[in-house]
N, CA, C and O atoms as CSV, one atom per row, in Angstrom:
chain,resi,resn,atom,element,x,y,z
A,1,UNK,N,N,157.440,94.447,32.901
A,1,UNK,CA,C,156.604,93.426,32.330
A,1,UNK,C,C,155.131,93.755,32.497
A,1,UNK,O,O,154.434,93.702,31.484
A,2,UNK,N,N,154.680,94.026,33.434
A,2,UNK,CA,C,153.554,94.891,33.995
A,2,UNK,C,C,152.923,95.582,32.968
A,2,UNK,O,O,151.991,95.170,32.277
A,3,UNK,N,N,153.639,96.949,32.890
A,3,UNK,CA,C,153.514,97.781,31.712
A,3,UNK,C,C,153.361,97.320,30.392
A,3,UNK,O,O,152.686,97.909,29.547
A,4,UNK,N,N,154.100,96.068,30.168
A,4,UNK,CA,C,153.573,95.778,28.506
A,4,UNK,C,C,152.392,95.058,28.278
A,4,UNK,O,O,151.853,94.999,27.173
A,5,UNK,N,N,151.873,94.378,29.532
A,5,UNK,CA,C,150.731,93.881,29.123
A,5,UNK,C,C,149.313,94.495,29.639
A,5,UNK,O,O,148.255,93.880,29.509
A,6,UNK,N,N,149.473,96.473,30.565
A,6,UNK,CA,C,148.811,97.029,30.126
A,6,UNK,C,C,148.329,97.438,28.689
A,6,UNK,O,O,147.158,97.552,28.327
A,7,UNK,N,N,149.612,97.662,27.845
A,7,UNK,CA,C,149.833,98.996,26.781
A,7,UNK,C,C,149.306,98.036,26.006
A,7,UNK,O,O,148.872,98.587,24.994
A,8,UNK,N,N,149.048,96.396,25.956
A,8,UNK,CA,C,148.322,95.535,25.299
A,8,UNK,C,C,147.305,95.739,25.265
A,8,UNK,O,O,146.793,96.131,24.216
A,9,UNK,N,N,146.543,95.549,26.465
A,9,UNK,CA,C,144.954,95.971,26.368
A,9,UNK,C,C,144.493,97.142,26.311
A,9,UNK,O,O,143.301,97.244,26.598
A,10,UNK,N,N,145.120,98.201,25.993
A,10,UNK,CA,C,144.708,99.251,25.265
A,10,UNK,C,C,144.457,99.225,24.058
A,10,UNK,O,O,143.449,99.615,23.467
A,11,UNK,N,N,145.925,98.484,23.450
A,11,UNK,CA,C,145.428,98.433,21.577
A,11,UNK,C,C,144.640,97.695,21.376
A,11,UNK,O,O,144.359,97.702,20.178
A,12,UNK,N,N,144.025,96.934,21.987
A,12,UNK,CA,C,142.847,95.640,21.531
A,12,UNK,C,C,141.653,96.500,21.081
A,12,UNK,O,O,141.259,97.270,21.957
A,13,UNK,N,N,140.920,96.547,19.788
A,13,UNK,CA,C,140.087,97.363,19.594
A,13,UNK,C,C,138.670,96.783,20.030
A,13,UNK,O,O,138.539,95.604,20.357
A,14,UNK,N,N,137.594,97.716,20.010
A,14,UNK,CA,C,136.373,96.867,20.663
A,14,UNK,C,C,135.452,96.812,19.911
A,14,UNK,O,O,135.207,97.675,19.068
A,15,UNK,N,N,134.762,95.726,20.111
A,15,UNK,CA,C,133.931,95.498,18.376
A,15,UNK,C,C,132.931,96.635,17.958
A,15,UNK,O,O,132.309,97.162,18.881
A,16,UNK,N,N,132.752,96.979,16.961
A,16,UNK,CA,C,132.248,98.404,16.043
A,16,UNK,C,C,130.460,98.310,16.514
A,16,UNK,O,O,129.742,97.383,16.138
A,17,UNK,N,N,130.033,99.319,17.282
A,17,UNK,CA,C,128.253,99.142,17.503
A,17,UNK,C,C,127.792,99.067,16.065
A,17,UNK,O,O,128.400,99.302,15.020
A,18,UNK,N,N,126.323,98.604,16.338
A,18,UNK,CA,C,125.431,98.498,15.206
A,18,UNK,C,C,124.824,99.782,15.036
A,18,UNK,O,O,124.891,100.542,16.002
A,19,UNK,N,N,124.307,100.132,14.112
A,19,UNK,CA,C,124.060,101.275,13.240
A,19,UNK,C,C,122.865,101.598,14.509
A,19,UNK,O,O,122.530,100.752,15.339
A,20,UNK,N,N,122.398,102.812,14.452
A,20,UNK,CA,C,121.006,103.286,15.521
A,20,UNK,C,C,120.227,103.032,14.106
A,20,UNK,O,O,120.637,103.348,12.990
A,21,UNK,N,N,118.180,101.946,14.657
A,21,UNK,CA,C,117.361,102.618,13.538
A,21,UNK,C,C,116.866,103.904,13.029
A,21,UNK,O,O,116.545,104.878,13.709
A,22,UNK,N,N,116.842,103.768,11.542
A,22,UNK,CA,C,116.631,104.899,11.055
A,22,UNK,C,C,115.119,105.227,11.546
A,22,UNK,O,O,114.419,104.242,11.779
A,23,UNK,N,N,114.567,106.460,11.720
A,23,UNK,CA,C,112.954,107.060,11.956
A,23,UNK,C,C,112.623,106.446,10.967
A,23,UNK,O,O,113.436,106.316,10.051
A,24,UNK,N,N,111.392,105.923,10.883
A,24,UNK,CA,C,110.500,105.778,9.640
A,24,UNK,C,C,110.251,106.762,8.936
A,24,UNK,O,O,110.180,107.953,9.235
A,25,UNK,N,N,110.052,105.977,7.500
A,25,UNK,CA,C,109.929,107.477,6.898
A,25,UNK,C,C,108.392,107.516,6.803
A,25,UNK,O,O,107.765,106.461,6.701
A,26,UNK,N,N,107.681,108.890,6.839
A,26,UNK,CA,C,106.552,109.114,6.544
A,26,UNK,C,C,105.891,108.773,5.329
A,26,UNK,O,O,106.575,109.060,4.347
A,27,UNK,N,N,104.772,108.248,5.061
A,27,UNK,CA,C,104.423,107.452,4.408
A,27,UNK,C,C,102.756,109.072,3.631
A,27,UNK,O,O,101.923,109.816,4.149
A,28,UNK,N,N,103.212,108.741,2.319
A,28,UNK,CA,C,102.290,110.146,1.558
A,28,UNK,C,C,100.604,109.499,1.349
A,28,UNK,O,O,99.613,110.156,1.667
A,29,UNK,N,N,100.548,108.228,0.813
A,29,UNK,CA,C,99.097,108.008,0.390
A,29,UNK,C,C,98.723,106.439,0.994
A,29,UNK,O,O,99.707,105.726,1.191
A,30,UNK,N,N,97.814,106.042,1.200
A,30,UNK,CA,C,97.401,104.756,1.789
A,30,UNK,C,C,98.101,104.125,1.141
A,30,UNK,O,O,98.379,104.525,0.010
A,31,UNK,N,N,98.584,103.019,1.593
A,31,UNK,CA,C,99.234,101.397,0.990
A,31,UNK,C,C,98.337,100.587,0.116
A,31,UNK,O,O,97.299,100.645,0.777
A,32,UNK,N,N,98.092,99.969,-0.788
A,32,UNK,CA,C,97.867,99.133,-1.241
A,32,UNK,C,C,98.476,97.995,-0.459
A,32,UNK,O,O,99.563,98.182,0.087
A,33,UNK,N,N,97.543,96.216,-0.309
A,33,UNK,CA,C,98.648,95.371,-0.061
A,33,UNK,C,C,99.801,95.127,-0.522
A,33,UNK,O,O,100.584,94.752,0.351
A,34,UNK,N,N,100.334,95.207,-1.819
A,34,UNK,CA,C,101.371,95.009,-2.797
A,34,UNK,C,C,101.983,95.648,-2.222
A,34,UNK,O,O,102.820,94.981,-1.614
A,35,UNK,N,N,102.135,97.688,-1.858
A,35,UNK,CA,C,102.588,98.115,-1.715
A,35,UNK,C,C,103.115,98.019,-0.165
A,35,UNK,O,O,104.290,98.200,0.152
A,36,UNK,N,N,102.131,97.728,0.687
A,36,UNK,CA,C,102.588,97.504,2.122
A,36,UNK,C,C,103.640,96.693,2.349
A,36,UNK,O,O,104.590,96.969,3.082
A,37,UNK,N,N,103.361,94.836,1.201
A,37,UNK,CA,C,104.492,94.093,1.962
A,37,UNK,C,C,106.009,94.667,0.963
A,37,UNK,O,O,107.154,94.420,1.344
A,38,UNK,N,N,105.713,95.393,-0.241
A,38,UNK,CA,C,107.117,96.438,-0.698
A,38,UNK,C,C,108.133,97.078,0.510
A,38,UNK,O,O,109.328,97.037,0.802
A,39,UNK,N,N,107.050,97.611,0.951
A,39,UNK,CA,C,107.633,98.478,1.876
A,39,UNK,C,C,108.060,98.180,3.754
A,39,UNK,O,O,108.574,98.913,4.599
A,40,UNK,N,N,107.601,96.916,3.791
A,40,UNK,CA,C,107.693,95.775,5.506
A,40,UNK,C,C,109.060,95.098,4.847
A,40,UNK,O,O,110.092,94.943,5.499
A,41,UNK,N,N,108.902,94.707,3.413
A,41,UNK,CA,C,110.121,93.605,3.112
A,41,UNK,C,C,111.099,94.719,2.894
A,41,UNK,O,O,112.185,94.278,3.269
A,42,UNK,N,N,111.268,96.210,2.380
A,42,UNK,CA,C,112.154,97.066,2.483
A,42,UNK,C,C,112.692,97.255,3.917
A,42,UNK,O,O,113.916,97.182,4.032
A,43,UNK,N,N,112.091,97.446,4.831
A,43,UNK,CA,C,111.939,97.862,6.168
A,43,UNK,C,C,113.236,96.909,6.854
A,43,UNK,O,O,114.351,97.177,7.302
A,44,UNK,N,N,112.460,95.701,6.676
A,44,UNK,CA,C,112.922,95.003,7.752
A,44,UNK,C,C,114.297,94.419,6.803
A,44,UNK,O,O,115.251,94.193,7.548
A,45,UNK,N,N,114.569,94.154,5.450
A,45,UNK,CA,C,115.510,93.531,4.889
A,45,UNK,C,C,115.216,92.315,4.545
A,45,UNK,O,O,116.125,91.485,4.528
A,46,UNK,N,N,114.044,91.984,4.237
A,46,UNK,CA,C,113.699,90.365,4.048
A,46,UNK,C,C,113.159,90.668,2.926
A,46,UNK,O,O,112.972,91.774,2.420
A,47,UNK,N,N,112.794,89.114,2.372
A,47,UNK,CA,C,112.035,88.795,1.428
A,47,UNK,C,C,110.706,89.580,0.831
A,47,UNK,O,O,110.470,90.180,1.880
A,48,UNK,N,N,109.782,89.978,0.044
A,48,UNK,CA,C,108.567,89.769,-0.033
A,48,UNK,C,C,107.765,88.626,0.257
A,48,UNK,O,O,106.719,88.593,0.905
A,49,UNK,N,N,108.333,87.761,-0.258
A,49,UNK,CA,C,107.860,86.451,0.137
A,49,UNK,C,C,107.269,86.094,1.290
A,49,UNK,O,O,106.047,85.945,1.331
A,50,UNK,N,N,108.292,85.853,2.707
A,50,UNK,CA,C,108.423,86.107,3.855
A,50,UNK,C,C,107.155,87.113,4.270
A,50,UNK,O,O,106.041,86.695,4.583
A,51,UNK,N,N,107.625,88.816,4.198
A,51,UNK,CA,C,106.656,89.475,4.627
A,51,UNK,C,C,104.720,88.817,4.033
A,51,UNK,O,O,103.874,88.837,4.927
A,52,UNK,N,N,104.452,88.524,3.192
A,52,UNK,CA,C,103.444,87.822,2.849
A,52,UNK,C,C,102.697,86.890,3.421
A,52,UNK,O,O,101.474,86.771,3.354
A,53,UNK,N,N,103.965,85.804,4.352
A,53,UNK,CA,C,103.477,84.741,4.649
A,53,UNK,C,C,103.240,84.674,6.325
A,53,UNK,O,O,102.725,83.875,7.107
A,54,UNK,N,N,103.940,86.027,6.417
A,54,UNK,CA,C,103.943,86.283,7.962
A,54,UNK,C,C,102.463,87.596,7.695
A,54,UNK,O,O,102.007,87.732,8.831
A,55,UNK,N,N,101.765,88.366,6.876
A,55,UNK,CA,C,100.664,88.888,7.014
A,55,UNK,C,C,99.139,87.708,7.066
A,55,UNK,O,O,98.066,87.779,7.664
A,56,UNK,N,N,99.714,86.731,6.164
A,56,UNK,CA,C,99.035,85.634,6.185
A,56,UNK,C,C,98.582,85.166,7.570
A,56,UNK,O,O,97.450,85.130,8.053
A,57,UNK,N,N,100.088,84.724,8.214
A,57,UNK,CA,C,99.803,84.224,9.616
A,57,UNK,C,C,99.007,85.348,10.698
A,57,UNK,O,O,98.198,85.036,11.572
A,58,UNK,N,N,99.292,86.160,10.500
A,58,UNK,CA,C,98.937,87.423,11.313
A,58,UNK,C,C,97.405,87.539,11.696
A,58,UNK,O,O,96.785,87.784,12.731
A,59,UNK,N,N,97.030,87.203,10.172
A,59,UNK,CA,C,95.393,87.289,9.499
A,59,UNK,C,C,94.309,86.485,10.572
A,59,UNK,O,O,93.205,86.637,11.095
A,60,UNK,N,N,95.684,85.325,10.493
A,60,UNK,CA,C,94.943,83.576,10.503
A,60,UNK,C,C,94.748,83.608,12.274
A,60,UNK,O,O,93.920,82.973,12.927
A,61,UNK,N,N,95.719,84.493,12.742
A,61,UNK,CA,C,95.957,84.472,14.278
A,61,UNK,C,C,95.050,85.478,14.786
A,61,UNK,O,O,94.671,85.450,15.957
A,62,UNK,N,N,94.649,86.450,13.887
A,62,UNK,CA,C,93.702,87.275,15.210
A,62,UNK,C,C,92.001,87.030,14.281
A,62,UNK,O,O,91.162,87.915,14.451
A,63,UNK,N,N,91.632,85.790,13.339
A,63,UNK,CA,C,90.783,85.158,12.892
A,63,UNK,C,C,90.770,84.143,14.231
A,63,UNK,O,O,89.690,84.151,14.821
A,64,UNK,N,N,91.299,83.696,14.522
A,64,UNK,CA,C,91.440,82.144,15.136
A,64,UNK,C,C,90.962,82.611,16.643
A,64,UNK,O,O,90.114,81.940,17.232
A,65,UNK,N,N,91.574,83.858,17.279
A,65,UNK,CA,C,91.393,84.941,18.208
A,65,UNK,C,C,89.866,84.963,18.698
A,65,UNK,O,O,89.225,84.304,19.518
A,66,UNK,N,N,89.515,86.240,17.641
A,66,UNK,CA,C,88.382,86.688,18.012
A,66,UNK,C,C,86.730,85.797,17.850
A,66,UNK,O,O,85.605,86.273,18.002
A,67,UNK,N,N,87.143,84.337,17.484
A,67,UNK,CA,C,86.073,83.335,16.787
A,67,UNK,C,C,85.463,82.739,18.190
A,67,UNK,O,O,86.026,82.663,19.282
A,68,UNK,N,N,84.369,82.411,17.885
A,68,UNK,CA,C,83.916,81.872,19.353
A,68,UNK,C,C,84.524,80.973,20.324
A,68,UNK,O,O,84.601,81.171,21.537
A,69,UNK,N,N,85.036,79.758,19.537
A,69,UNK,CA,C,86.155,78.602,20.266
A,69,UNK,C,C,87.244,79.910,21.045
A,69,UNK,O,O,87.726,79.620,22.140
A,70,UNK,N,N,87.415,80.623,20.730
A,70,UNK,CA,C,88.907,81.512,20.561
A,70,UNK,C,C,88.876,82.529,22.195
A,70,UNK,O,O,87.789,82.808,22.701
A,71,UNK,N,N,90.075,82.936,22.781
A,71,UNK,CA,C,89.545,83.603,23.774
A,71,UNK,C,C,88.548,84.920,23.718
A,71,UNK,O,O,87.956,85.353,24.707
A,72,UNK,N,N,88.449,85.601,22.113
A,72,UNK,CA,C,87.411,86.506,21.790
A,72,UNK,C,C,88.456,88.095,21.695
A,72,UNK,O,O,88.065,89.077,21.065
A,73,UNK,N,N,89.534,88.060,22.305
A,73,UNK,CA,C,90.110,89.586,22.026
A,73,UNK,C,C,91.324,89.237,21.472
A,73,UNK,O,O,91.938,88.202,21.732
A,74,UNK,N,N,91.617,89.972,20.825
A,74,UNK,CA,C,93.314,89.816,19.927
A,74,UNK,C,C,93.795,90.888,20.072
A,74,UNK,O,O,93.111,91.806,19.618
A,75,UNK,N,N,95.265,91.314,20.803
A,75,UNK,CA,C,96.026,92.761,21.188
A,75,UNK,C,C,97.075,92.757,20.211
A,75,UNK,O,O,97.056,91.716,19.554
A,76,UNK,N,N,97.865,93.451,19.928
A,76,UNK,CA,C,98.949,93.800,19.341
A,76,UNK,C,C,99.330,95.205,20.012
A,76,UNK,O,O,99.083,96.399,19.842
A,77,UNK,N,N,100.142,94.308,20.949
A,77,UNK,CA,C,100.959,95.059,22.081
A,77,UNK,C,C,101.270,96.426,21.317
A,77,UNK,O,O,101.893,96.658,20.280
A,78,UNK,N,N,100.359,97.531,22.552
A,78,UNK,CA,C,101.353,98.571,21.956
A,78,UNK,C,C,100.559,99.721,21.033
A,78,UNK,O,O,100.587,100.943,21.177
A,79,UNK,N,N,99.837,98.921,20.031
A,79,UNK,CA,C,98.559,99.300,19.053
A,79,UNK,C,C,97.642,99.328,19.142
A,79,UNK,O,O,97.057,100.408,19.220
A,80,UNK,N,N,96.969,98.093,19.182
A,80,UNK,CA,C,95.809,98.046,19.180
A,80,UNK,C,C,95.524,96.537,19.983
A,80,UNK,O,O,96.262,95.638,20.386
A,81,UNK,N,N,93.663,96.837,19.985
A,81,UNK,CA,C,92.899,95.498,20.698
A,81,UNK,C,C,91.769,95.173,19.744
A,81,UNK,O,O,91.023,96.069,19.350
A,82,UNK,N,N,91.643,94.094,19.417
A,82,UNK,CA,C,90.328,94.110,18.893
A,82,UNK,C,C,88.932,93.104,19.731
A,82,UNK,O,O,89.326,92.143,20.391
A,83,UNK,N,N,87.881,93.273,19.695
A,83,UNK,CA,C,87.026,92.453,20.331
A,83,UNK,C,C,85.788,92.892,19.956
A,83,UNK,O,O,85.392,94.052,20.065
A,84,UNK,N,N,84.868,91.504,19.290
A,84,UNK,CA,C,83.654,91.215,19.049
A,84,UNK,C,C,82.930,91.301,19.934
A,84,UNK,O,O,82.964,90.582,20.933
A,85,UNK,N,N,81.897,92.485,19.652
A,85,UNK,CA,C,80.408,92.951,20.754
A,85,UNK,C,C,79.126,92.443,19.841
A,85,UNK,O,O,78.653,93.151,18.952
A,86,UNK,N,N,78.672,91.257,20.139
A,86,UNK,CA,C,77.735,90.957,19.325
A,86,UNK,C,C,76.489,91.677,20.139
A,86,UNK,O,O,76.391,91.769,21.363
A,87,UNK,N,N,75.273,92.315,18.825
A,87,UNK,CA,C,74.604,93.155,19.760
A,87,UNK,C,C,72.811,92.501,19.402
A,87,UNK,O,O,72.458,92.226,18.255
A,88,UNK,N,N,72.104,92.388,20.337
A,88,UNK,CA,C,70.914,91.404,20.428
A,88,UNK,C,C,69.913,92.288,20.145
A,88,UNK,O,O,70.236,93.458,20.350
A,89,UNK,N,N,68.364,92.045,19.581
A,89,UNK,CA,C,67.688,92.848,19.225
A,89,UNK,C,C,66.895,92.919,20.379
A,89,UNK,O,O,67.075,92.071,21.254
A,90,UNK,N,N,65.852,93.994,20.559
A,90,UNK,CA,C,65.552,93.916,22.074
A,90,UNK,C,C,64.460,93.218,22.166
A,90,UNK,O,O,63.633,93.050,21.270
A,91,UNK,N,N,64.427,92.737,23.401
A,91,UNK,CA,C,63.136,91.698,24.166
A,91,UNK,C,C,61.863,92.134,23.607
A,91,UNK,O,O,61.731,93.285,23.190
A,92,UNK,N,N,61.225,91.556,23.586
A,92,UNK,CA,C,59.447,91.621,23.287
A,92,UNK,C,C,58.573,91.617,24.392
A,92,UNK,O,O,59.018,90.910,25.296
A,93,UNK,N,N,57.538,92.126,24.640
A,93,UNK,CA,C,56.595,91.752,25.701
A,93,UNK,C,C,55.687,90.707,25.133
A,93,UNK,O,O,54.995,90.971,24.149
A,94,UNK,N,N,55.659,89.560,25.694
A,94,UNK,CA,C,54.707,88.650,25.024
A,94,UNK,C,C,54.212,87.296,25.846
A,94,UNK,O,O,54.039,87.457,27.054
A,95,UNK,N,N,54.029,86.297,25.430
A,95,UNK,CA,C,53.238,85.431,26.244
A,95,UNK,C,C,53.627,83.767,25.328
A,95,UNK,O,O,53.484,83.272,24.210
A,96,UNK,N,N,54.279,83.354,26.911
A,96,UNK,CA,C,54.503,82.096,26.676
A,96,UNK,C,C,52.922,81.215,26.293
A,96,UNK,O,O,51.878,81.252,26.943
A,97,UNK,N,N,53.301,80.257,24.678
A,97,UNK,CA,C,52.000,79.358,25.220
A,97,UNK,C,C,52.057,78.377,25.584
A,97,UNK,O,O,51.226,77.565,25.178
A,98,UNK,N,N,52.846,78.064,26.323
A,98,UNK,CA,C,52.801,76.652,27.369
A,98,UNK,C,C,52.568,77.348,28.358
A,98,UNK,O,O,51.364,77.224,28.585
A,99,UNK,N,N,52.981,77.950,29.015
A,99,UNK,CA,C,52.991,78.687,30.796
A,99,UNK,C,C,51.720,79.782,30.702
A,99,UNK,O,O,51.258,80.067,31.807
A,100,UNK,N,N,50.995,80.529,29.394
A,100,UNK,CA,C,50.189,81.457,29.437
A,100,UNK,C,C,50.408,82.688,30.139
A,100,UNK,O,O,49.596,83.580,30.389
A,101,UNK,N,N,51.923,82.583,30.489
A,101,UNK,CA,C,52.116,84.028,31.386
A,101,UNK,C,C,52.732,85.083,30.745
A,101,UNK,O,O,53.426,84.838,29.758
A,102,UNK,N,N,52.618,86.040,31.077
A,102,UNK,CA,C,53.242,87.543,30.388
A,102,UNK,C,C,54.757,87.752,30.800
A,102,UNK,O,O,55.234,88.252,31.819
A,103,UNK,N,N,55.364,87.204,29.672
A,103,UNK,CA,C,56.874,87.549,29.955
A,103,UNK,C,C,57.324,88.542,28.632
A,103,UNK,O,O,56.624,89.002,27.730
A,104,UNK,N,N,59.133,88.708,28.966
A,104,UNK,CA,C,59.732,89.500,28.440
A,104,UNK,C,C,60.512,88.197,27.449
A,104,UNK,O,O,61.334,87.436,27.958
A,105,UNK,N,N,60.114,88.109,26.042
A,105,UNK,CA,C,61.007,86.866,25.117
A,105,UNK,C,C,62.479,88.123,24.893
A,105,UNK,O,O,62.662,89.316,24.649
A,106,UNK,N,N,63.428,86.567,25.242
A,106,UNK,CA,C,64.782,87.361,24.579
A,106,UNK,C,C,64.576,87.874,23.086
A,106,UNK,O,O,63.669,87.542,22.323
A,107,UNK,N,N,65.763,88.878,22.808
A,107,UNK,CA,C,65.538,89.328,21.525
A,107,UNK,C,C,66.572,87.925,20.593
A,107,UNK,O,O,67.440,87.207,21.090
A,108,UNK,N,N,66.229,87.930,19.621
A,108,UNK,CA,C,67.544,87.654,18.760
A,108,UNK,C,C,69.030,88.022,18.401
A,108,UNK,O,O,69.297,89.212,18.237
A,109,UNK,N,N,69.812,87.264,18.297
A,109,UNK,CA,C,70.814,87.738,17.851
A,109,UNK,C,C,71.023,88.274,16.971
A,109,UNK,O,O,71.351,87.494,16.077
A,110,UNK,N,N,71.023,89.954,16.465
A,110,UNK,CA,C,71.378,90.435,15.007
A,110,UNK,C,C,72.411,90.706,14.257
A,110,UNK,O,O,72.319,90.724,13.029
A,111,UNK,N,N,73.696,90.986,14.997
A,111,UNK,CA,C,74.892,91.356,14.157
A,111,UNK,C,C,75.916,91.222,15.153
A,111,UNK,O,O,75.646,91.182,16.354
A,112,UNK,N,N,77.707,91.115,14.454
A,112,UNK,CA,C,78.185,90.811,15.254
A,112,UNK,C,C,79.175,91.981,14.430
A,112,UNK,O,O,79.628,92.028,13.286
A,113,UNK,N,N,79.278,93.050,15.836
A,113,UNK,CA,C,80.354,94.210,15.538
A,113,UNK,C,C,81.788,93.845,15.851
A,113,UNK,O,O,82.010,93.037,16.752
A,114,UNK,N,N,82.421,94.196,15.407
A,114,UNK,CA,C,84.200,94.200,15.801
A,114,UNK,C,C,85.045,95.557,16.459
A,114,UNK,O,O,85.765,96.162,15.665
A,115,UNK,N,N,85.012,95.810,17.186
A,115,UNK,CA,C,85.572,97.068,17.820
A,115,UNK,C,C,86.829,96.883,17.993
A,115,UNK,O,O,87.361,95.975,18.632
A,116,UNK,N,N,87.501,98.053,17.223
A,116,UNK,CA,C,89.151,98.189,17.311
A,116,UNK,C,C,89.629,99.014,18.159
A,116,UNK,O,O,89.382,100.182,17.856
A,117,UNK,N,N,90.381,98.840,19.370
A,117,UNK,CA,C,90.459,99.851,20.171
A,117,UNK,C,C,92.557,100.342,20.130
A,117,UNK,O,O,93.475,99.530,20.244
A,118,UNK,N,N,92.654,101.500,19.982
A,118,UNK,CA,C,93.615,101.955,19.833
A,118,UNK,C,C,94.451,102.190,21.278
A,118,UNK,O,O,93.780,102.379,22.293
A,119,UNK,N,N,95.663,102.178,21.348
A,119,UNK,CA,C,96.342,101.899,22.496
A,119,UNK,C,C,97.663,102.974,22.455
A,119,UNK,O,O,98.008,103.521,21.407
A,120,UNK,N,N,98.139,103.125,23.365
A,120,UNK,CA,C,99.208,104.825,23.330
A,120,UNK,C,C,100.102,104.310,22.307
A,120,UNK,O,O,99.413,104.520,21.309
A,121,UNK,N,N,100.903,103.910,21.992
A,121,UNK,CA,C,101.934,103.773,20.768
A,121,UNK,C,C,101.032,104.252,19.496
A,121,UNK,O,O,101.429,105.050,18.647
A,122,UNK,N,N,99.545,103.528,19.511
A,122,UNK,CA,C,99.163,104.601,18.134
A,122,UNK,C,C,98.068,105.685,17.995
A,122,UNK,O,O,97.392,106.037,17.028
A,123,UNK,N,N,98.120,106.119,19.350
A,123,UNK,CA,C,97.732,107.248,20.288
A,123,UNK,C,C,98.371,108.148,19.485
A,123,UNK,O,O,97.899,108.909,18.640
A,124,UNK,N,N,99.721,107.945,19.914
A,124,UNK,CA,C,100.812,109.199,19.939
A,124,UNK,C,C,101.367,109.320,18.477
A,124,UNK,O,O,101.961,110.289,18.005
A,125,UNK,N,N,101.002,107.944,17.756
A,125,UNK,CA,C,101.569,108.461,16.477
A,125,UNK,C,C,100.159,109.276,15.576
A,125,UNK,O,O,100.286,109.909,14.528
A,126,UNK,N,N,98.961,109.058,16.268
A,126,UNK,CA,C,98.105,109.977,15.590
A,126,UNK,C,C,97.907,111.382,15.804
A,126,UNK,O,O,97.351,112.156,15.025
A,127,UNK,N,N,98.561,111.730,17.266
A,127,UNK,CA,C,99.018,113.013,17.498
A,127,UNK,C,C,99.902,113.853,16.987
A,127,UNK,O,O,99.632,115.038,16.789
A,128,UNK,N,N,101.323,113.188,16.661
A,128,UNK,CA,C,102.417,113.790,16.064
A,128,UNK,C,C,101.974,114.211,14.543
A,128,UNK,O,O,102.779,114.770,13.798
């Protein structure tokens, strides 16, 4: 009796793995948007639609990010960082006229840069 309800759980088959992902395929000339969410909604098996509304959100999230209310840096684990260096024009030597004294006036604020900083995942794919 033993024996038959080894030779049972042998034939029980075990459920079939999922496929390994395929490598990406290398990509020949810049994307167009059209062509990018073509090729995210190919990728992943979804919609265009979908891919669209999730670049949308994407947009809206590292807008919302880097804005002053916002904590100011937006990462995408893995890729990249981005963060606003706003850069000031320089001080003046000049003279308060209420106080009459010789100070240094702050400069103005002139522009506000965005620095994208790249991170090892697309390190290594700019190496390969």
């Amino acid at each position: 009796m033993a024996r038959a309800k080894k030779s049972a759980r042998k034939t029980a088959k075990k459920p079939a793995r999922k496929a390994a992902p395929k490598a990406p395929q290398s990509i020949k000339s810049v994307l167009s948007k059209s062509q990018l969410v073509a090729h995210l909604a190919d990728a992943a098996k979804v919609a265009g639609k979908d891919v669209r509304a999730l670049l949308a959100a994407l947009e809206e999230t590292i807008r919302a990010s880097i804005s002053r209310k916002g904590p100011r840096t937006f990462v995408l684990p893995g890729l990249l960082k981005i963060t606003p260096s706003p850069s000031r024009e320089k001080g003046t030597q000049g003279r308060q006229p209420i106080h009459r004294s010789g100070d240094r006036l702050q400069g103005e604020a002139r522009d506000v840069k965005v620095k994208v900083r790249p991170m090892k995942k697309l390190k290594d794919a700019a190496r390969a």
